[in-house]
N, CA, C and O atoms as CSV, one atom per row, in Angstrom:
chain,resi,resn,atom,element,x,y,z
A,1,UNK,N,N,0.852,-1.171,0.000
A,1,UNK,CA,C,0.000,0.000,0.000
A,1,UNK,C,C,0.898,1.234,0.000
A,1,UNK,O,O,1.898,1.112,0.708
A,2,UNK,N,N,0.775,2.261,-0.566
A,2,UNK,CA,C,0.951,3.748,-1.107
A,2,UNK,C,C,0.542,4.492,0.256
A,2,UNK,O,O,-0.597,4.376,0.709
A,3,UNK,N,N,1.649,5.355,0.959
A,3,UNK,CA,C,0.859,6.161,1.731
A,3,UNK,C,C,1.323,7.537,1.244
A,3,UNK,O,O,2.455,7.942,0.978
A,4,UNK,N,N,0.054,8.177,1.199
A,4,UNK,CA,C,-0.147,9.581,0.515
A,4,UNK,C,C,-0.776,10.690,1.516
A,4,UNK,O,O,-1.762,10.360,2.174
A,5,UNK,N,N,-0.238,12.001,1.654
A,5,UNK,CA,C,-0.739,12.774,2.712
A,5,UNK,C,C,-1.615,13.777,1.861
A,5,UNK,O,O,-1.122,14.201,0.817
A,6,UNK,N,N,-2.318,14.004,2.068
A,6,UNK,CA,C,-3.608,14.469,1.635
A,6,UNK,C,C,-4.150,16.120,2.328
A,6,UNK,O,O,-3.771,16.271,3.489
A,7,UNK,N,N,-4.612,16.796,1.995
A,7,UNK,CA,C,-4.830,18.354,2.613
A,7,UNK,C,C,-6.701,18.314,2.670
A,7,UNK,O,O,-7.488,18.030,1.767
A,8,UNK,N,N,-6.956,18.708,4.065
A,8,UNK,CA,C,-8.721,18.637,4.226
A,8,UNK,C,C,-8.948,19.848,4.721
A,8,UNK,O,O,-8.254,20.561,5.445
A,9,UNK,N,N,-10.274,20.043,4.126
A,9,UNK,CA,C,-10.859,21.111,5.164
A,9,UNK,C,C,-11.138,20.920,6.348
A,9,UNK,O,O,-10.675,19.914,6.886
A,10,UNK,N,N,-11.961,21.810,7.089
A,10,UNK,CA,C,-11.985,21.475,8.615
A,10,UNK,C,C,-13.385,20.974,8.765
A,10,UNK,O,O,-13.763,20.706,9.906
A,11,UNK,N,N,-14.287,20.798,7.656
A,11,UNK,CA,C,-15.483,20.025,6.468
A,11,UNK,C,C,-15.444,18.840,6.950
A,11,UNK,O,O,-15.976,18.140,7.811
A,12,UNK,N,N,-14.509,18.810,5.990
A,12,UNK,CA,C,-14.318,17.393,5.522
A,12,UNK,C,C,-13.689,16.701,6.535
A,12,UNK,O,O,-14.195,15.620,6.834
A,13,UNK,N,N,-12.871,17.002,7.037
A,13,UNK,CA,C,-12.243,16.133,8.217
A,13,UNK,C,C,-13.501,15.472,8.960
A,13,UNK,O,O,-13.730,14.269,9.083
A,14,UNK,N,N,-14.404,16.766,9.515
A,14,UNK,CA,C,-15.736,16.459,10.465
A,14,UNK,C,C,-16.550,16.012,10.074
A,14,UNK,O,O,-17.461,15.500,10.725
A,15,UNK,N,N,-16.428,16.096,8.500
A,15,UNK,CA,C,-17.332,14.324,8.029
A,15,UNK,C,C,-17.214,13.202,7.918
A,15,UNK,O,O,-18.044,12.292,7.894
A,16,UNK,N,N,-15.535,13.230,7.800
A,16,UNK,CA,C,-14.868,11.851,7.826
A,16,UNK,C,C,-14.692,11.121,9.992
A,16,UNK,O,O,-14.835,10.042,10.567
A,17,UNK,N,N,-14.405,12.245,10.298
A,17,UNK,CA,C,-14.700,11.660,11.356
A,17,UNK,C,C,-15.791,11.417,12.392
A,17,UNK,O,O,-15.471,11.123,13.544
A,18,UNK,N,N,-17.184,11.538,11.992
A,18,UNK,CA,C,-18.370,11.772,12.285
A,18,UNK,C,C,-18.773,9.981,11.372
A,18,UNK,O,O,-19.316,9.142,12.091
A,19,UNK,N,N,-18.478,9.599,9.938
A,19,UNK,CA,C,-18.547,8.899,9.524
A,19,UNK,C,C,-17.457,7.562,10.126
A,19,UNK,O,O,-17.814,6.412,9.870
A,20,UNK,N,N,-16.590,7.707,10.649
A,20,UNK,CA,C,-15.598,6.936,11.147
A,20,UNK,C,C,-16.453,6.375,12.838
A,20,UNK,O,O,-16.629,5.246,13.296
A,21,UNK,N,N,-16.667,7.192,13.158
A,21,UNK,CA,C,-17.529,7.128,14.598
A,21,UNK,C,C,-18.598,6.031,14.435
A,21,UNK,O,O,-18.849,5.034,15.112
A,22,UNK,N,N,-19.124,6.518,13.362
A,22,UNK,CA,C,-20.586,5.588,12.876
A,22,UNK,C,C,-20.271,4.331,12.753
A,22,UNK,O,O,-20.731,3.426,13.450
A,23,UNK,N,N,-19.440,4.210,11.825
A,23,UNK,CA,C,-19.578,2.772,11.056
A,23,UNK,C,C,-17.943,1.860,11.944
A,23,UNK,O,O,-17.681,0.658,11.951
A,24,UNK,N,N,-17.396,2.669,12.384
A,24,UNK,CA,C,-16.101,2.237,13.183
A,24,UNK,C,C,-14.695,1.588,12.196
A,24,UNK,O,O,-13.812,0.814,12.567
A,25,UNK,N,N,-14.915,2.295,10.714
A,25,UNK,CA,C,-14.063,2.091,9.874
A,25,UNK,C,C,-13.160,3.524,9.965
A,25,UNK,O,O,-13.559,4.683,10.087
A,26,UNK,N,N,-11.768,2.977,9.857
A,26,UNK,CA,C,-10.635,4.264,9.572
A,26,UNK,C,C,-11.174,4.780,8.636
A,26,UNK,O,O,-11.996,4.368,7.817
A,27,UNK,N,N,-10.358,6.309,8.878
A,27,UNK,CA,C,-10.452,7.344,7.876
A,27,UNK,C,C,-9.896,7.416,7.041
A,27,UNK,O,O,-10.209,8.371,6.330
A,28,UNK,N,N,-8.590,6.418,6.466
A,28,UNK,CA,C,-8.099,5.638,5.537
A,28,UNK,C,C,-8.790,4.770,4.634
A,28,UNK,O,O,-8.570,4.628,3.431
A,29,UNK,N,N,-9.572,4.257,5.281
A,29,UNK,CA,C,-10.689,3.174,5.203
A,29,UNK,C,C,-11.452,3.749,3.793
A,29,UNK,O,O,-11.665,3.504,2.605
A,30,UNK,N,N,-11.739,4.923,5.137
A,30,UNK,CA,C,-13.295,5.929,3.804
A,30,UNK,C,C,-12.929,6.254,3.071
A,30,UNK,O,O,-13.684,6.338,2.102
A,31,UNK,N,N,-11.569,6.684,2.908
A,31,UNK,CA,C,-10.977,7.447,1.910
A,31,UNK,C,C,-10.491,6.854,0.679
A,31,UNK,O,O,-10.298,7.546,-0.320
A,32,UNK,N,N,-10.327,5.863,0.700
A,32,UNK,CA,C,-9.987,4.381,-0.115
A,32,UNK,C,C,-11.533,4.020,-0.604
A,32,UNK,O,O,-11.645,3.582,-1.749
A,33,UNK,N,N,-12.317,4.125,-0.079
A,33,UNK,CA,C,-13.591,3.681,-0.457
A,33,UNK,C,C,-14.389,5.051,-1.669
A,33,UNK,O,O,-15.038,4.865,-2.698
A,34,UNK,N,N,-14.035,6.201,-1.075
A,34,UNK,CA,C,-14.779,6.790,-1.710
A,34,UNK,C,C,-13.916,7.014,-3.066
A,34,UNK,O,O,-14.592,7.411,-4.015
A,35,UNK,N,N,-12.301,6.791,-3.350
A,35,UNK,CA,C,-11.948,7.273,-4.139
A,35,UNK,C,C,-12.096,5.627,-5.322
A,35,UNK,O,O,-12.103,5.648,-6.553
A,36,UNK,N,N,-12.152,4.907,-4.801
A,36,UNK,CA,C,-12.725,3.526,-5.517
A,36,UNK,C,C,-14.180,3.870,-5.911
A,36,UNK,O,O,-14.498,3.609,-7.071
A,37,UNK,N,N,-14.957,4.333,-5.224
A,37,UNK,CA,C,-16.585,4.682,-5.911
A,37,UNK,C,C,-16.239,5.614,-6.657
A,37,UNK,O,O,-17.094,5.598,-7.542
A,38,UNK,N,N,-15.256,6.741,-6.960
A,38,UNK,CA,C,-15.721,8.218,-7.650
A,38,UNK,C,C,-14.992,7.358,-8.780
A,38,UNK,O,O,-15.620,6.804,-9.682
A,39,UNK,N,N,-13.620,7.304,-8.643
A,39,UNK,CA,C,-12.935,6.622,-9.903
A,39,UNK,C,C,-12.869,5.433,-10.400
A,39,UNK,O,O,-12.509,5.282,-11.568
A,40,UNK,N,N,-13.126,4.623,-9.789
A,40,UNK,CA,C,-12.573,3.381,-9.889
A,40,UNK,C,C,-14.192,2.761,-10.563
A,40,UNK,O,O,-14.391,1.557,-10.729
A,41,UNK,N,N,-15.025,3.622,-10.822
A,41,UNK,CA,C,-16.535,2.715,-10.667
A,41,UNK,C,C,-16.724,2.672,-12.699
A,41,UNK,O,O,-17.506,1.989,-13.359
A,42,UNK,N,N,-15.640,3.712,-13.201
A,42,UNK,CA,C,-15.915,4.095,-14.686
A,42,UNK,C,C,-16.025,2.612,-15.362
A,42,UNK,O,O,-16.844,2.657,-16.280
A,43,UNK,N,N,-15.466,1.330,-15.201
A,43,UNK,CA,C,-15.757,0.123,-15.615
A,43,UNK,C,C,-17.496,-0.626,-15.075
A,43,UNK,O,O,-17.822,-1.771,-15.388
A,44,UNK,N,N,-18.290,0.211,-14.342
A,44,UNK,CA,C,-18.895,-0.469,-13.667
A,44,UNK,C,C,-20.208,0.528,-14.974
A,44,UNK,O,O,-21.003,0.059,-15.789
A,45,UNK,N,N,-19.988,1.500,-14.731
A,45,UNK,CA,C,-20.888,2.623,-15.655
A,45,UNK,C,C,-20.830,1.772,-17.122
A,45,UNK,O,O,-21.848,1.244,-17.570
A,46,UNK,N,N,-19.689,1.709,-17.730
A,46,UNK,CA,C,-19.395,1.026,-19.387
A,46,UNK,C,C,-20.626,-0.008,-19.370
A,46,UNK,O,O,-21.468,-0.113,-20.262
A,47,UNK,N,N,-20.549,-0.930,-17.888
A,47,UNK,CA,C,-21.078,-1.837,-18.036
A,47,UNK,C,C,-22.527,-1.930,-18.074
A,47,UNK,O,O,-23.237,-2.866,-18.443
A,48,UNK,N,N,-22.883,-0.584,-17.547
A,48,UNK,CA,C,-24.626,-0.224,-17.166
A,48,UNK,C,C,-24.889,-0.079,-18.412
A,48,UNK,O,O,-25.820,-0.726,-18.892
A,49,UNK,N,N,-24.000,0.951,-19.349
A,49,UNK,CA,C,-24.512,1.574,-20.099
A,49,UNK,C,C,-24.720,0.381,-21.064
A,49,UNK,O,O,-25.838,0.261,-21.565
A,50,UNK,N,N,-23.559,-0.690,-21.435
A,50,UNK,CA,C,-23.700,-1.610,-21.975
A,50,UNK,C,C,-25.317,-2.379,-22.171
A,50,UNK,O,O,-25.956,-2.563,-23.207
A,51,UNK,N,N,-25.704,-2.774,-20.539
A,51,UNK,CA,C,-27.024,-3.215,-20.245
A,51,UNK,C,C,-28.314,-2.378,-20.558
A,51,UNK,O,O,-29.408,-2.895,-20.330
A,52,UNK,N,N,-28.250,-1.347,-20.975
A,52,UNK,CA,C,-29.172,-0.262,-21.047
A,52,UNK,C,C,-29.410,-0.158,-22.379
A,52,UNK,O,O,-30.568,0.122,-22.688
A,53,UNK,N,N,-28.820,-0.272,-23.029
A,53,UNK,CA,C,-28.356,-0.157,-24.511
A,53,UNK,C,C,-28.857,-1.750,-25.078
A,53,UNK,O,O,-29.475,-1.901,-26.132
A,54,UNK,N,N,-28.533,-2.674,-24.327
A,54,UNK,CA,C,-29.354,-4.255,-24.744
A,54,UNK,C,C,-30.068,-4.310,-24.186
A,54,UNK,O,O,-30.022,-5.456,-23.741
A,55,UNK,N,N,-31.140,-3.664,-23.653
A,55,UNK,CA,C,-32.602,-3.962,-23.097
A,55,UNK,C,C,-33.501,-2.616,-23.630
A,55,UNK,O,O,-34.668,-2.430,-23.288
A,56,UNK,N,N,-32.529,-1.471,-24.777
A,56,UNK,CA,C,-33.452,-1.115,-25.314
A,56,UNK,C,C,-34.321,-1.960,-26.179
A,56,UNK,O,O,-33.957,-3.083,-26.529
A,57,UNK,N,N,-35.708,-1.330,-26.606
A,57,UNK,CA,C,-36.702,-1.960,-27.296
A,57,UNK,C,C,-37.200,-2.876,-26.802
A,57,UNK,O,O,-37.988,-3.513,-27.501
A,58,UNK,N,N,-36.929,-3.358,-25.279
A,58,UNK,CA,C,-37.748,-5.354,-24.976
A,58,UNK,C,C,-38.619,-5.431,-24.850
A,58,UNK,O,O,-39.235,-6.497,-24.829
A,59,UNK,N,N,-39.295,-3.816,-24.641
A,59,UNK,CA,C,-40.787,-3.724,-24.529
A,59,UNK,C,C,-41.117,-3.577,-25.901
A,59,UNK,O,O,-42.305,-3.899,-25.905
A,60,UNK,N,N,-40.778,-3.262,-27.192
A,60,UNK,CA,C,-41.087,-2.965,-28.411
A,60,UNK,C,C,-42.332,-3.822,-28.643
A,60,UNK,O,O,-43.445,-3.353,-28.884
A,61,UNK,N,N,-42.028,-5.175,-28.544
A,61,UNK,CA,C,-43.238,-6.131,-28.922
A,61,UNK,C,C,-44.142,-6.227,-28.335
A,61,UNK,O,O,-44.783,-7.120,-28.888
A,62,UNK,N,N,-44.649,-5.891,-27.548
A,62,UNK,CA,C,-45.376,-5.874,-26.323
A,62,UNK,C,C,-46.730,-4.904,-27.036
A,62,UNK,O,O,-46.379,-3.845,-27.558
A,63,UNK,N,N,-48.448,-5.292,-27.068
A,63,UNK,CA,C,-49.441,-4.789,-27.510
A,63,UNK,C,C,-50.113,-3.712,-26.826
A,63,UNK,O,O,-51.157,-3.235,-27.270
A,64,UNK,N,N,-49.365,-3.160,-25.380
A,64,UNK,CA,C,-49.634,-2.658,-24.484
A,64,UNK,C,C,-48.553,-1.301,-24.004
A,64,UNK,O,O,-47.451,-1.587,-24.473
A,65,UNK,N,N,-48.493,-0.360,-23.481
A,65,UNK,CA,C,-47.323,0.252,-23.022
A,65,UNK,C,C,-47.612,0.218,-21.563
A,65,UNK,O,O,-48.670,-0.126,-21.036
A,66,UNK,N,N,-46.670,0.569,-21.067
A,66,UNK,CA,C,-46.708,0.564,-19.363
A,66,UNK,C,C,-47.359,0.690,-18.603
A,66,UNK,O,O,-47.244,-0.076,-17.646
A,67,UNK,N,N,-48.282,1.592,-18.583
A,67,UNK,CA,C,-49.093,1.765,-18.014
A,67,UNK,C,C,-50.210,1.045,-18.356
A,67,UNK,O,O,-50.240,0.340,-17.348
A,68,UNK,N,N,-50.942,0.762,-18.860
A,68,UNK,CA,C,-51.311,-0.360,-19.624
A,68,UNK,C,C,-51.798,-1.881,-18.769
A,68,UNK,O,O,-52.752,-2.337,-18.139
A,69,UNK,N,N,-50.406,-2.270,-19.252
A,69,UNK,CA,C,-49.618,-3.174,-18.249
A,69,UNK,C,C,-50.222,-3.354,-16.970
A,69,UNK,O,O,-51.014,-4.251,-16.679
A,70,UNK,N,N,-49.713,-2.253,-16.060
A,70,UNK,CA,C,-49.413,-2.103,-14.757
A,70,UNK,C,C,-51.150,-2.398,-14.731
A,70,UNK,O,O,-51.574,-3.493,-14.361
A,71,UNK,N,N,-51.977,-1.408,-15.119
A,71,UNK,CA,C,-53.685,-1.366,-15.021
A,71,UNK,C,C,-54.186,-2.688,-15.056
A,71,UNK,O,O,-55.264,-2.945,-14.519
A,72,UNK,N,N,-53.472,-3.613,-15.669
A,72,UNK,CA,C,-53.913,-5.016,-16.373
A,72,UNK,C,C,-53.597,-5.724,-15.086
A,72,UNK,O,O,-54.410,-6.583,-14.745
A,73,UNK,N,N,-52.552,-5.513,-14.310
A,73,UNK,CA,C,-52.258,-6.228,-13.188
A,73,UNK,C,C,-52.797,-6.061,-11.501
A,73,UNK,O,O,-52.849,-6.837,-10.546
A,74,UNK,N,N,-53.187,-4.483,-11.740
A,74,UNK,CA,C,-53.560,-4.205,-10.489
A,74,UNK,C,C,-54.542,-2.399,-11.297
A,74,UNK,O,O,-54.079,-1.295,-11.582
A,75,UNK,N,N,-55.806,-2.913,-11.371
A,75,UNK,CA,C,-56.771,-2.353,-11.625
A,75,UNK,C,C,-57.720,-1.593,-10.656
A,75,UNK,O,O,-58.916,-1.301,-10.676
A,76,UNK,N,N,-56.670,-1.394,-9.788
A,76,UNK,CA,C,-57.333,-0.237,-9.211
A,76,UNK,C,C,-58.858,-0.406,-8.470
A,76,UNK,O,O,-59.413,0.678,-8.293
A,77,UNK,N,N,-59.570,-1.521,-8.041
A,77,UNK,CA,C,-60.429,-2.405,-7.726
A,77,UNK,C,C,-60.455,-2.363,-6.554
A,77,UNK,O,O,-61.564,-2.020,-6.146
A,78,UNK,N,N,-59.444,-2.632,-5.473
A,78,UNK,CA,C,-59.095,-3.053,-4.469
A,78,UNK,C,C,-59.589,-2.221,-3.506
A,78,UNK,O,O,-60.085,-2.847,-2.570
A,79,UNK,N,N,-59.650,-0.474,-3.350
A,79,UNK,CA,C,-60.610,0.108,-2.400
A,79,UNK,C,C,-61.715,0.202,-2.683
A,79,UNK,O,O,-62.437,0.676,-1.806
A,80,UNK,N,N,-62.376,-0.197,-4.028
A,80,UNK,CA,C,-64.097,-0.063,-4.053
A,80,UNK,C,C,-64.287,-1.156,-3.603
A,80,UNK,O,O,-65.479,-1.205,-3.302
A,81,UNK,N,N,-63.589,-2.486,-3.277
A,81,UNK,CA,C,-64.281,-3.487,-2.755
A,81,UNK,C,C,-63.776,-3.313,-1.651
A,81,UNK,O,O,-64.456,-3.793,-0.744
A,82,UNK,N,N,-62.805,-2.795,-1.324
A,82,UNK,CA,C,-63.005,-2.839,0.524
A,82,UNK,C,C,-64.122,-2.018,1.075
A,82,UNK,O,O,-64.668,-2.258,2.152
A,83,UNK,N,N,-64.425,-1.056,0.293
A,83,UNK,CA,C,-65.974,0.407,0.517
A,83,UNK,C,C,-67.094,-0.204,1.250
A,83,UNK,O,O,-67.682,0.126,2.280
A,84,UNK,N,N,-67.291,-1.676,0.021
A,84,UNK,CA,C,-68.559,-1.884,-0.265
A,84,UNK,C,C,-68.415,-3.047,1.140
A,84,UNK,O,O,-69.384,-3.123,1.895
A,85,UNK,N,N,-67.767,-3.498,1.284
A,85,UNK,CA,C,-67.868,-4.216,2.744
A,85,UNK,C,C,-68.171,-4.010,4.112
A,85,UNK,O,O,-68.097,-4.946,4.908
């Protein structure tokens, strides 16, 4: 491991150590974590976008659109028959 000294506000420190309190992980810890989520996640995005991009159109065939759908499954029924009881 790389140790690197780093410059904080007086912010950020009191979030990192407010967050350190909480969860009882170093402030090394968080700091490793968050810079793995901000940077480290750009392979994880490729991959969304990948999935997003092959599940356009799956509804294309479909005789119905969403809403539609949803009405077909849960029709809205359910408090006029609790009323009438």
């Amino acid at each position: 491991m790389l140790r690197t000294q780093i410059s904080l506000t007086s912010e950020e420190r009191r979030l990192l150590d407010v967050e350190s309190a909480r969860t009882g992980r170093s402030i090394s810890a968080l700091i490793r974590d968050a810079v793995s989520q901000v940077y480290g996640s750009r392979r994880e995005a490729d991959d969304d976008l990948r999935a997003i991009d092959a599940a356009l159109g799956a509804w294309g065939e479909r005789d119905v659109d969403g809403e539609g759908y949803v009405e077909r499954l849960r029709p809205g029924t359910r408090l006029d028959e609790a009323g009438a009881r």
